[in-house]
N, C-alpha and C positions, 0 to 999 in steps of 0.2 A: 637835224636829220635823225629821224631815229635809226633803233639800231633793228637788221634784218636778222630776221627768223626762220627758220623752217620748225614745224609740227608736225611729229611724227610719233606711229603709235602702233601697235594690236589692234584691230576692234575686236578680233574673238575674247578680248582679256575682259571680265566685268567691268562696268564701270569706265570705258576707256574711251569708247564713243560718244556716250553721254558725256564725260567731259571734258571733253572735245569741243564739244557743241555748246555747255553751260560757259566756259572761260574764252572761248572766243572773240568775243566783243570786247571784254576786256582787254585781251593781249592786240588785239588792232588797236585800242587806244593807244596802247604802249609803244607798240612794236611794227615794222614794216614785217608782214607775214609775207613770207614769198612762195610758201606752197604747205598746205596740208595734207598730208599724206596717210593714209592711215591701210593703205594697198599694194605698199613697195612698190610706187611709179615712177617714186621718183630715184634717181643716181645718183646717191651718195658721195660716190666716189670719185663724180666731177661737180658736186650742186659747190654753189658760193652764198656762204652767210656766216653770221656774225656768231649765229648760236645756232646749236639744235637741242628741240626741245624734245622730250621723250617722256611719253604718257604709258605707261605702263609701270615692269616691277625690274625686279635685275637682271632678270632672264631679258628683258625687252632692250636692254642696256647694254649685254652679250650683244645682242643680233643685231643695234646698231651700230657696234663698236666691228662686227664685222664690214659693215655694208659700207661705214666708212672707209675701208680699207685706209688708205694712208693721207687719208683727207685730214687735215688739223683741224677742224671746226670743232670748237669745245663742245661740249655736253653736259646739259642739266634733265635732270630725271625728275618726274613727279611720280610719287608715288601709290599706285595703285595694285600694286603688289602686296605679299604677305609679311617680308622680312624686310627689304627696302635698305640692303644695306650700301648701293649703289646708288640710288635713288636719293637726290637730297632734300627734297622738297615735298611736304603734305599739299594737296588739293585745296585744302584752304587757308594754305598759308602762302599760294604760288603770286597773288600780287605783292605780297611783300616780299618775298621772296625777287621777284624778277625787277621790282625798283632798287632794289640791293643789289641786282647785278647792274643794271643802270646807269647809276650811280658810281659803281668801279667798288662796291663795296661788299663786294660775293668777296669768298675765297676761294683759288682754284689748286690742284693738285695734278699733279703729270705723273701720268703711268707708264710704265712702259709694257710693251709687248714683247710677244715673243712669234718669232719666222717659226715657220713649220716646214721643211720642205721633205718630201717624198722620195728617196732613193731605192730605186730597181735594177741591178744589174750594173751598179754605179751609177746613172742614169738618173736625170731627178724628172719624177712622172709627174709630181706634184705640188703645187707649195698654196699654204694659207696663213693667218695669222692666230693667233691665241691672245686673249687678255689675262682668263683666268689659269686655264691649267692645260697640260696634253697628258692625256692617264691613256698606257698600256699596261692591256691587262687579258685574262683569259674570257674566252667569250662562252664558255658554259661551265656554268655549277656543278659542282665539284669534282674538280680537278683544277692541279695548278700549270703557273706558268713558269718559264725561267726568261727573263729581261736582263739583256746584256747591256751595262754601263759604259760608253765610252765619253772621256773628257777631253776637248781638244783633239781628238783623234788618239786618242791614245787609251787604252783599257783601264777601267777603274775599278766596277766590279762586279756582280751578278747579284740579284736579288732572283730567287725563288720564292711564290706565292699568289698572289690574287692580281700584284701589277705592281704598277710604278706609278707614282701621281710627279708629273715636272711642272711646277707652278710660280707662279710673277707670285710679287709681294703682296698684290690685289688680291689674288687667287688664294693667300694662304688663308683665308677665314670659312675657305668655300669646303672642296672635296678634302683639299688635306691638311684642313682643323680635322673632317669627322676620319681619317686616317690617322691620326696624333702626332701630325706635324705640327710645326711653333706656330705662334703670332708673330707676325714681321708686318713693321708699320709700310704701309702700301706704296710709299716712294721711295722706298730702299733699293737701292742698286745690286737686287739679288734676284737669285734663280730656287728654289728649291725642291729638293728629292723626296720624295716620302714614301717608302713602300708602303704598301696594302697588305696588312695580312701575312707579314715575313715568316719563313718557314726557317728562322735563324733568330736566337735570343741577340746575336750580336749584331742584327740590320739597324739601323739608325737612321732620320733624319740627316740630311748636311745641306748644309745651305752654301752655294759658290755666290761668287762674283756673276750680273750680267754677259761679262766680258767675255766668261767662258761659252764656248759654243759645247753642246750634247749630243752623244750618240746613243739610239737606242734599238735595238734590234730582240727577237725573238730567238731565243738560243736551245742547244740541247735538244732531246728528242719528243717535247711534249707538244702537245696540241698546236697549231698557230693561234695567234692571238689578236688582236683590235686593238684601234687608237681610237678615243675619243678626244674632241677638241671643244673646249667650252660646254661640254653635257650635249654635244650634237650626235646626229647621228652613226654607230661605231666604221672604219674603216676596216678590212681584216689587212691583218698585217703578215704576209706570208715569211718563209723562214729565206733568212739573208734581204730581206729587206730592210733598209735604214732607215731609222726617223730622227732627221736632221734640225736639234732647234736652239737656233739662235739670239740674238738681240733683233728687233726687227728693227730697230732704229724711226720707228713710227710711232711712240707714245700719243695716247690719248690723255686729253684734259677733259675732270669730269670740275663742273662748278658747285660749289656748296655755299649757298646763299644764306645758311643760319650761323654759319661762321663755329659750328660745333668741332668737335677734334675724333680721329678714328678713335680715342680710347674711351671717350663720350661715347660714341657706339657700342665699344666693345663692351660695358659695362651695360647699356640700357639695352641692347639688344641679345649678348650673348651673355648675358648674365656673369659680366666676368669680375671677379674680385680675389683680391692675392691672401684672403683669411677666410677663415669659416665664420660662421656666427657663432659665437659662447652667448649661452644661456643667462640675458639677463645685463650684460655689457652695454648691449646696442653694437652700432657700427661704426667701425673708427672712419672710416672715412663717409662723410653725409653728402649725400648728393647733391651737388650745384648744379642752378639752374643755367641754362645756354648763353652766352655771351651776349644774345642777341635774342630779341622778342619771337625769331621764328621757331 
C-alpha cells in the first residue's frame, strides 16, 4: 500500500504551480495523493495522511505549520524559496528524496511550538500558535518601547527599546540571529529572549527551559505596542494587556530526506564558521560532502 499524501503549496510563489504540475505523475507513481491543494481548501487541521508535502520556501512552511494547528502530520518542504532553511529538499532532487522517505530512510526532527494566548482584562480574547518567534515591539519609527518580562508569573524584567523577540530553538536562526541572539540547535528544549535594539549596555540574551511559561505586557508610559507572530500580520497590543506564551505541547516534525545536519546548514547557508581566514593557511576545516547523494 503506498504511503498517502497531501500536496500543498502557494501558487502566487514563482515556480510553485509549475511544479506542481511537472512532479506530479511522478509522486502518483510513488505515492496515494489524496488531495492537491494549492487554494487553502483543504483542512489541515482535520485532513489524515502519511505526509504533507510543501512546495514553496519557509515562509510557506510558517503558514503550514499554522494551518496544521495541532495536527501531527509530518512535513517535508521542497524548496522553492530563496534561503530554504526549513525546506529540505531541492526540485530535483525530490524523487530521491521521497524514496528515502519511503523506504524509512529520511530523517525527521520534532519541533516544538509555542501557545500564544491573548489576555484582556484577565480574560484570554485570543490564542494561536508560534513555530518561530512572537516579537513585541513598538509600531512606529522612532520612538521606543518598554516590554515587561514576566516568568512563571512572576516579574523578571524590562527591557526598553525597539521589542522583544520570544523564540523556539527553530526560530533562533530567523528574526533573533539578525537581533544577536545565539544559535541553539532546533530540538533544544528552550525558549529564548532577545531584545531588539536595548536602550541598556547590560540587556542580554537568556535562554530558559520550554517548561517556563512567559509573560509579556507593554509597560510605562510610551506608545502601545504590537505582537507579531511568525512575521504575520502585527496585533496592537494595548497597555495592560497580556501576551501569554507557553509550551504548546504540539510540536511539528519537519522530514529531511538528504540526511544533512543543522550545522551542515549553518555553515553552507549562513556562512557560519568559528575562524576567520588567515592569508594564505586555507581552511582548517574542508568542507564534506552530505552523507547522502541528495
Amino acid at each position: 500500500m503506498k504511503p498517502t499524501v497531501l500536496i500543498v503549496g502557494d501558487r502566487r510563489k514563482k515556480g510553485v504551480s509549475e511544479g506542481v504540475e511537472a512532479y506530479l505523475p511522478l509522486l502518483r507513481s510513488l505515492l496515494d495523493v489524496r488531495a492537491v491543494d494549492l487554494e487553502e481548501a483543504v483542512d489541515l487541521e482535520t485532513a489524515q495522511a502519511d505526509l504533507v508535502l510543501v512546495f514553496g520556501g519557509d515562509g510557506s512552511i510558517l503558514h503550514v505549520a499554522r494551518r496544521l494547528g495541532t495536527n501531527p502530520i509530518p512535513v517535508l518542504g521542497v524548496n522553492y524559496g530563496k534561503f530554504g532553511f526549513l525546506t529540505a529538499v531541492e526540485p530535483d532532487r525530490l524523487e530521491a528524496g521521497i524514496q528515502r522517505w519511503i523506504d524509512g530512510a529520511a530523517r525527521t526532527s520534532t519541533r516544538h511550538r509555542l501557545l500564544v494566548r491573548f489576555l484582556r482584562d484577565g480574560e484570554e480574547a485570543s490564542r494561536t500558535l508560534a513555530f518561530n518567534d512572537v516579537v513585541v515591539g513598538r509600531k512606529a519609527l522612532g520612538g521606543m518601547v518598554d516590554v515587561d518580562v514576566g516568568i512563571d508569573g512572576r516579574r523578571a524584567v524590562t527591557f526598553a527599546g525597539d521589542g522583544l523577540i520570544v523564540s523556539t530553538a527553530t526560530g533562533s536562526t530567523a528574526h533573533a540571529l539578525a537581533a544577536g541572539g545565539p544559535l541553539v540547535e532546533p530540538t533544544a528544549d528552550a525558549v529564548l529572549l532577545v531584545p531588539i535594539a536595548p536602550h541598556a549596555l547590560s540587556a542580554r540574551p537568556l535562554v530558559v527551559p520550554k517548561s517556563h511559561s512567559i509573560q509579556l505586557s507593554v509597560g510605562g508610559r510610551r506608545r502601545p505596542g504590537g505582537v507579531t507572530i511568525d512575521g504575520q500580520k502585527p496585533v496592537t497590543l494595548k497597555r495592560r494587556d497580556v501576551v501569554d506564551i507557553s509550551d504548546a505541547k504540539a510540536p511539528l516534525t519537519l522530514v529531511h530526506p538528504a540526511g544533512s545536519s543543522f550545522y551542515d546548514a549553518l555553515r553552507r547557508k549562513l556562512n557560519w564558521r568559528g575562524r576567520p581566514h588567515y592569508g594564505g593557511d586555507g581552511d582548517h576545516w574542508e568542507e564534506q560532502p552530505d552523507p547522502s547523494p541528495l
